[in-house]
ROSENU-592335 format. One record per atom (N, C-alpha, C): residue number from 1; x, y, z. Coordinates in pm, 1 decimal, padded with zeros to 6 digits. Layout:
N
     k          u          v          w
   NUM          X          Y          Z
...
// end
This chain:
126
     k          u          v          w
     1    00083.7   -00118.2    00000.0
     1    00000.0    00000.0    00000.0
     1    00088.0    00124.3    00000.0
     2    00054.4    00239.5   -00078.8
     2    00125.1    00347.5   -00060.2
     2    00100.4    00434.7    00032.9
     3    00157.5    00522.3    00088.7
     3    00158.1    00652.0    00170.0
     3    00253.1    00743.5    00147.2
     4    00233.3    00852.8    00043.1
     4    00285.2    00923.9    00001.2
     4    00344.5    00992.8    00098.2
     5    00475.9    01033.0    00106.5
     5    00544.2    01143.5    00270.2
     5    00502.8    01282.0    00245.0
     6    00453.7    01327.9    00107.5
     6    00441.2    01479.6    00110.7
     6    00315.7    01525.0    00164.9
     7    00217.7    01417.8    00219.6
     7    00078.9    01442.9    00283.4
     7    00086.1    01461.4    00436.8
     8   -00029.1    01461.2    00471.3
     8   -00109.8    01450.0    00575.3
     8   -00182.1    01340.4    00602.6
     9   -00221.9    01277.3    00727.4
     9   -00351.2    01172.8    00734.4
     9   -00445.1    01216.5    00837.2
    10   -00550.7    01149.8    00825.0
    10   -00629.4    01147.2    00939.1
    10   -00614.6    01004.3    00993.0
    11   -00717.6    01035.0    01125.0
    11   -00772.9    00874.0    01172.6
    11   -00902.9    00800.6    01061.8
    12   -00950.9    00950.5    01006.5
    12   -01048.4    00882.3    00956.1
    12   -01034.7    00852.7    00812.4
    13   -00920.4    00854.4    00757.9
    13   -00838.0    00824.9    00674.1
    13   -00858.4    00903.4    00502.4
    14   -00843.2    01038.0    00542.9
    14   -00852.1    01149.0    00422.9
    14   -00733.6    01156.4    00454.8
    15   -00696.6    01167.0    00317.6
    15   -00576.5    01292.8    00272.0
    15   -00560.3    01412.7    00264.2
    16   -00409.0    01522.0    00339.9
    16   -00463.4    01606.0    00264.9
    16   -00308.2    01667.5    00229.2
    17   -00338.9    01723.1    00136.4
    17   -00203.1    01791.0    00059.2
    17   -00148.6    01971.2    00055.2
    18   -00099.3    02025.0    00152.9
    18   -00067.4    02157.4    00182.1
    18   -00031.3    02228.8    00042.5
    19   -00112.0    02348.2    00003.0
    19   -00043.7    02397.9   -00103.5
    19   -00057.5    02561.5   -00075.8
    20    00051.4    02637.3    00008.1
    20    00037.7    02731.2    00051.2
    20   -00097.0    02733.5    00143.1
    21   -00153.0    02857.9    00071.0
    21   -00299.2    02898.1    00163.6
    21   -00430.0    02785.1    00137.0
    22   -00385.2    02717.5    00047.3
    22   -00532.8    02628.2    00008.9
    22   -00448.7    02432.2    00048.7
    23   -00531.5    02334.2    00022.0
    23   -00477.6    02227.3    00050.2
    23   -00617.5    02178.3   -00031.6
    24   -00545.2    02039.0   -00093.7
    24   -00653.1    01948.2   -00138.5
    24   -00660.5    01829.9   -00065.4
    25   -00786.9    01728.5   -00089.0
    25   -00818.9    01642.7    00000.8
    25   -00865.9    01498.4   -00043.1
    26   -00844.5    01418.1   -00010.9
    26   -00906.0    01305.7   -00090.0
    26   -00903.5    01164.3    00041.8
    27   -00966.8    01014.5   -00013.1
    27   -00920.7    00940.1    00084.8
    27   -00822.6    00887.0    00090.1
    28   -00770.3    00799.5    00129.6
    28   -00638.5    00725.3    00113.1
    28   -00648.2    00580.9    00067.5
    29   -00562.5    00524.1    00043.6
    29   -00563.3    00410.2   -00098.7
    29   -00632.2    00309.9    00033.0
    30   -00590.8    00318.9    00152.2
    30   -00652.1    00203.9    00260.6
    30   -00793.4    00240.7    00271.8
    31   -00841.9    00358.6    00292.0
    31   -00967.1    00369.6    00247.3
    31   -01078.6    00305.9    00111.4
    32   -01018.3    00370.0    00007.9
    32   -01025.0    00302.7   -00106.9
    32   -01109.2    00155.1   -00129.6
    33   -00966.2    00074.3   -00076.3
    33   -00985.1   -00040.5   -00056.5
    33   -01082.4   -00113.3    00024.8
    34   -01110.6   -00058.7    00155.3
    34   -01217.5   -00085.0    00246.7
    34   -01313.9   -00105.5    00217.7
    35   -01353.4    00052.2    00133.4
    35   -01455.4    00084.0    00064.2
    35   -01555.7   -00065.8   -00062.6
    36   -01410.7   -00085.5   -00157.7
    36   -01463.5   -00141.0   -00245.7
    36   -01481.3   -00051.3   -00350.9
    37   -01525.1   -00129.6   -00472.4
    37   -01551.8   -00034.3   -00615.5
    37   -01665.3    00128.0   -00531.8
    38   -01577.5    00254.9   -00583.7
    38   -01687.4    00371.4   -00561.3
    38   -01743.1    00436.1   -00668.7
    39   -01878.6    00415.8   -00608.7
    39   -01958.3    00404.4   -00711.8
    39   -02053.6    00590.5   -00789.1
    40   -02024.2    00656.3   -00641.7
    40   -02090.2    00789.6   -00642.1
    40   -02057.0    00879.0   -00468.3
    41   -01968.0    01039.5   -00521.5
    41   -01935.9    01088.5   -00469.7
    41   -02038.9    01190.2   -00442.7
    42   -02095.5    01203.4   -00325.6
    42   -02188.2    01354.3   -00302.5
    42   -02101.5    01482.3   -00239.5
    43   -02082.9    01598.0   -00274.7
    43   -02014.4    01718.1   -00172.3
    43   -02121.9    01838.4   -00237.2
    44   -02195.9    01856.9   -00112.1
    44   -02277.1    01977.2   -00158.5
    44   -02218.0    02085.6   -00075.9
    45   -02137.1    02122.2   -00018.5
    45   -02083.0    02225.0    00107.8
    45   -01993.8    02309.9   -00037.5
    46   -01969.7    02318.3   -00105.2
    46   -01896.8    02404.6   -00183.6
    46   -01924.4    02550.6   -00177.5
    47   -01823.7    02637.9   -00135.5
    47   -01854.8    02761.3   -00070.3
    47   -01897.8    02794.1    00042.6
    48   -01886.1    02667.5    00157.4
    48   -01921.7    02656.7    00315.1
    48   -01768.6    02662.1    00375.2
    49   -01804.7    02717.8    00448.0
    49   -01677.7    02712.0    00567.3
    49   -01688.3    02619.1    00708.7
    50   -01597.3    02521.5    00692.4
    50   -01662.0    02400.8    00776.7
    50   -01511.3    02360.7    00874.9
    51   -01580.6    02352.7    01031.7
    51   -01441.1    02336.0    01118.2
    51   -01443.0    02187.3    01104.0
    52   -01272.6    02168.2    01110.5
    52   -01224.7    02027.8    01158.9
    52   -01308.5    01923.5    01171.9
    53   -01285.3    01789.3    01116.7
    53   -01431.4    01659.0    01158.6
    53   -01521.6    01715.2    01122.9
    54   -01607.1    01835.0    01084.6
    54   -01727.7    01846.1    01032.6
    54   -01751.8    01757.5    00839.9
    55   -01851.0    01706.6    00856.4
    55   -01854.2    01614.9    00737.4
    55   -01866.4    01718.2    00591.2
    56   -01767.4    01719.1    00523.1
    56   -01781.2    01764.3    00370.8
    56   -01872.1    01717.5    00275.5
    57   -01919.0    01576.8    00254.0
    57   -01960.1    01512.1    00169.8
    57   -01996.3    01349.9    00197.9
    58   -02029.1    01297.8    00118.7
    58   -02006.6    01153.1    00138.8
    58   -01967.3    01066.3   -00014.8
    59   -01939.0    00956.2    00041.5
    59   -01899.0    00897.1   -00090.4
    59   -01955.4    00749.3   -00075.7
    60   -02044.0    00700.1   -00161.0
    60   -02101.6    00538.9   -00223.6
    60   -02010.8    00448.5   -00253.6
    61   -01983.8    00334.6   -00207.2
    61   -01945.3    00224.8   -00283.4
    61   -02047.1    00099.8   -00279.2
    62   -02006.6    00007.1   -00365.3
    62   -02070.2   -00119.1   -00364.2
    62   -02143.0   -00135.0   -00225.1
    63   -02041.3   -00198.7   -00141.5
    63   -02067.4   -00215.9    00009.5
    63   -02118.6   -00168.0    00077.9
    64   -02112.5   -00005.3    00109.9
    64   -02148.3    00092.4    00187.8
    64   -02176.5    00229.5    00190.3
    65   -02193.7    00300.1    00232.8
    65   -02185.0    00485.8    00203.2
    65   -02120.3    00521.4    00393.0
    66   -02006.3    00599.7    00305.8
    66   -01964.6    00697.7    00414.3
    66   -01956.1    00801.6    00433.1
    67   -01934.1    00909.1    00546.0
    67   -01931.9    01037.9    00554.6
    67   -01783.6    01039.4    00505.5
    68   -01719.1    01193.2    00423.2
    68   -01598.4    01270.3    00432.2
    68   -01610.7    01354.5    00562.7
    69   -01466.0    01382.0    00603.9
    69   -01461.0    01449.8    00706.8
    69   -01343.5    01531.4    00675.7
    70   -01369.0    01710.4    00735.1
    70   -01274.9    01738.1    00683.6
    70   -01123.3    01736.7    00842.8
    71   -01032.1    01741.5    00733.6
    71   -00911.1    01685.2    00834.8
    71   -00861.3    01838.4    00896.1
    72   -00908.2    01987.7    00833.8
    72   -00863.9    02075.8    00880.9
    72   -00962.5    02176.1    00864.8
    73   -01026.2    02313.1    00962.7
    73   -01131.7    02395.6    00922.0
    73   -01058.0    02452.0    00784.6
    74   -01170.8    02460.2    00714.5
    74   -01170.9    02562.5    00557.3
    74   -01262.1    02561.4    00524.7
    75   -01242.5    02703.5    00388.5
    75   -01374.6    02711.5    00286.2
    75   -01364.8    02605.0    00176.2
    76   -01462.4    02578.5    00124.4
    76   -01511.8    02431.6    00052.5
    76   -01439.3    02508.9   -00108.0
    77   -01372.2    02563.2   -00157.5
    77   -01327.4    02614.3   -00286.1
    77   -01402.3    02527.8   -00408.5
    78   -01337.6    02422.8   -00395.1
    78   -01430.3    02321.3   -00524.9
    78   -01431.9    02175.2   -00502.2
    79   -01476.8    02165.4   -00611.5
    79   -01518.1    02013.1   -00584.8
    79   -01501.6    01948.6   -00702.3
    80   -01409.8    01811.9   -00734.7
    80   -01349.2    01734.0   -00802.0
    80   -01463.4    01664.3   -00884.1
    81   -01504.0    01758.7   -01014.4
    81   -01611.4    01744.7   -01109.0
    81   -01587.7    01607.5   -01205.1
    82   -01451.9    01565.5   -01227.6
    82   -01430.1    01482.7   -01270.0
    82   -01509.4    01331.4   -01202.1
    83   -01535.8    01354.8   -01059.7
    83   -01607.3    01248.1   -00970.1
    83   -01710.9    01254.2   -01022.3
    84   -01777.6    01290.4   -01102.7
    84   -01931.0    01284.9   -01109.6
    84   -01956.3    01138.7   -01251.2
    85   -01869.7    01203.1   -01303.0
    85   -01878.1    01090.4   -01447.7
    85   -01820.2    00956.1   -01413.0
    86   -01706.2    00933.0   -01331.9
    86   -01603.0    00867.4   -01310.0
    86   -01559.0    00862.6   -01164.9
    87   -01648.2    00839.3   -01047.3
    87   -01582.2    00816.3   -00917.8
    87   -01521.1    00675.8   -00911.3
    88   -01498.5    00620.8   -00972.5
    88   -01393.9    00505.8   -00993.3
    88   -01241.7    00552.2   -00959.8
    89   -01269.1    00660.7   -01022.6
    89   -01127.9    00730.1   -01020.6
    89   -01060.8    00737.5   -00876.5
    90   -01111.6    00709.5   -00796.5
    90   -01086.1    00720.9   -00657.2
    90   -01040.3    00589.2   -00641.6
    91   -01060.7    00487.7   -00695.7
    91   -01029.9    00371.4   -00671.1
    91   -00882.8    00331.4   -00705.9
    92   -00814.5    00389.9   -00855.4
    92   -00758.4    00376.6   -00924.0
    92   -00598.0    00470.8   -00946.8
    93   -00659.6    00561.3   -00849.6
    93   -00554.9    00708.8   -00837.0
    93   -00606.7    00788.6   -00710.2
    94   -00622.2    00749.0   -00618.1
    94   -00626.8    00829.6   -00495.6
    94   -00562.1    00903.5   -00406.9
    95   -00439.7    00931.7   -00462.0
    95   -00359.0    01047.5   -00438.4
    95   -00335.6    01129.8   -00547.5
    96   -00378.6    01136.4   -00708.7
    96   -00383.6    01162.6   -00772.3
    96   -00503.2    01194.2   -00832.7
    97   -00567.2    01189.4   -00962.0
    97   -00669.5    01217.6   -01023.3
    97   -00796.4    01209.6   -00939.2
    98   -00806.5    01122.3   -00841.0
    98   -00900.9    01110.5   -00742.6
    98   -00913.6    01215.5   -00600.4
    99   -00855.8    01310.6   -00626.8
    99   -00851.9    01417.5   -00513.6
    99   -01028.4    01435.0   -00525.8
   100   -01076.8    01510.2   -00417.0
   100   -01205.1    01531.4   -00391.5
   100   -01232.5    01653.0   -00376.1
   101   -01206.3    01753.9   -00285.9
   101   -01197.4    01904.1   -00283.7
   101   -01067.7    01952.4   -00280.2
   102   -01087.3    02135.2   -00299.3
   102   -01035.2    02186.6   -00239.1
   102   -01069.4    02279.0   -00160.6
   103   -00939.4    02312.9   -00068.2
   103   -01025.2    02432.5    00010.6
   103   -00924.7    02559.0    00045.0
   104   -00969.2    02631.2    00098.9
   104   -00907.1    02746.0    00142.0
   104   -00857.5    02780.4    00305.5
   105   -00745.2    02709.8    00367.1
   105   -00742.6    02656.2    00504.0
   105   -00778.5    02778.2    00616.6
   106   -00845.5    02766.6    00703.3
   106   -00866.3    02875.9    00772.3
   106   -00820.1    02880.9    00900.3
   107   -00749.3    02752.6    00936.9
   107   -00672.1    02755.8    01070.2
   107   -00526.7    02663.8    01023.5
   108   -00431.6    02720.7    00979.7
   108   -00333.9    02663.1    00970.2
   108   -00241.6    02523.5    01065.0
   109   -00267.3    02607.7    01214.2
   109   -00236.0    02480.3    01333.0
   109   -00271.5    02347.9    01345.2
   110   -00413.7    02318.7    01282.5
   110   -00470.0    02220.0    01322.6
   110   -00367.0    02146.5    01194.8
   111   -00285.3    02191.6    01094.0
   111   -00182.7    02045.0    01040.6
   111   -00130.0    01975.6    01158.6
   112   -00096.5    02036.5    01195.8
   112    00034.6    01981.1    01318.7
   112   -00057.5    01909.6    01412.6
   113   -00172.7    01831.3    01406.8
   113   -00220.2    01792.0    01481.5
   113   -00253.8    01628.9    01347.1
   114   -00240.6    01644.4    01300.0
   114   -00271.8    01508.3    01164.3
   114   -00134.2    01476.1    01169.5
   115   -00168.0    01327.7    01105.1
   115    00012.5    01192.4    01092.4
   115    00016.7    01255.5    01021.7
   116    00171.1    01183.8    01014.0
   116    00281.3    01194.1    00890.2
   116    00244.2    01066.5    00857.6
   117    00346.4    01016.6    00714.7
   117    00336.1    00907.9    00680.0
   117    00379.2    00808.4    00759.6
   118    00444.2    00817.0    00879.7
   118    00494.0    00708.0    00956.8
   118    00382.7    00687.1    01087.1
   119    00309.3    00809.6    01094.7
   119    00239.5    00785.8    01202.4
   119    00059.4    00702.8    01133.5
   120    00089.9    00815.1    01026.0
   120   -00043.6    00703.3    00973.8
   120   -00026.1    00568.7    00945.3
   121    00097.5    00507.8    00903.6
   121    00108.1    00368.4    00852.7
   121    00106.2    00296.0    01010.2
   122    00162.4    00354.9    01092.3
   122    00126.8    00279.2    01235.0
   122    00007.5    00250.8    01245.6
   123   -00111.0    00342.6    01222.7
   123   -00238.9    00335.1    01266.9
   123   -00285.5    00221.2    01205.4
   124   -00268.5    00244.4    01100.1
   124   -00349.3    00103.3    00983.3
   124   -00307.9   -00038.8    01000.9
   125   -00161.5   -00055.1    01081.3
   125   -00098.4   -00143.1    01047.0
   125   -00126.1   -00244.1    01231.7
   126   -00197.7   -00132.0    01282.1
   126   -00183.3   -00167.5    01439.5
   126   -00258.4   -00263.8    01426.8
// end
């Protein structure tokens, strides 16, 4: 399984990727997998400003439907339109083409409170 080092994790296993003032977000390939084939991504918060753990969206697979959560407060900037035709894509590239939002971070500190790649691979692996 991969875990890219230039990210972030959660517990609840989103990604997220620092890019200056904004960061993008997606799940992680162990997610992914959990999940099963995904079948349909919902994020209606686009242009909401939502703190920490408050749910962004949800996402369908075969198996189940789960909440997104976001891993840091921000504004909802956009939303990964490519998911609408093709949420497979999450299956297939989830640190890549499968990103889910972006946002506009509004409390910078709360990074330093999410793994690194060594602390997230502990979690999964415990």
């Amino acid at each position: 399984m991969s875990y890219p080092e230039k990210l972030k994790y959660t517990k609840d296993h989103e990604w997220i990727r620092i890019e200056g003032e904004e960061a993008i977000i997606g799940i992680t390939e162990f997610a992914q997998k959990e999940l099963g084939d995904i079948v349909f991504i919902e994020v209606e918060t686009v242009d909401e400003t939502l703190e920490i753990e408050e749910v962004f969206g949800s996402i369908e697979a075969v198996k189940t439907v789960s909440d997104l959560f976001m891993p840091i407060s921000g504004k909802v900037l956009e939303f990964n339109e490519t998911l609408e035709s093709t949420p497979e894509i999450i299956n297939s590239d989830p640190y890549g083409e499968g990103w889910i939002i972006k946002i506009k971070i509004t409390n910078p500190d709360e990074v330093n409170d999410l793994f690194d790649m060594a602390g997230y691979k502990e979690l999964i692996e415990a």
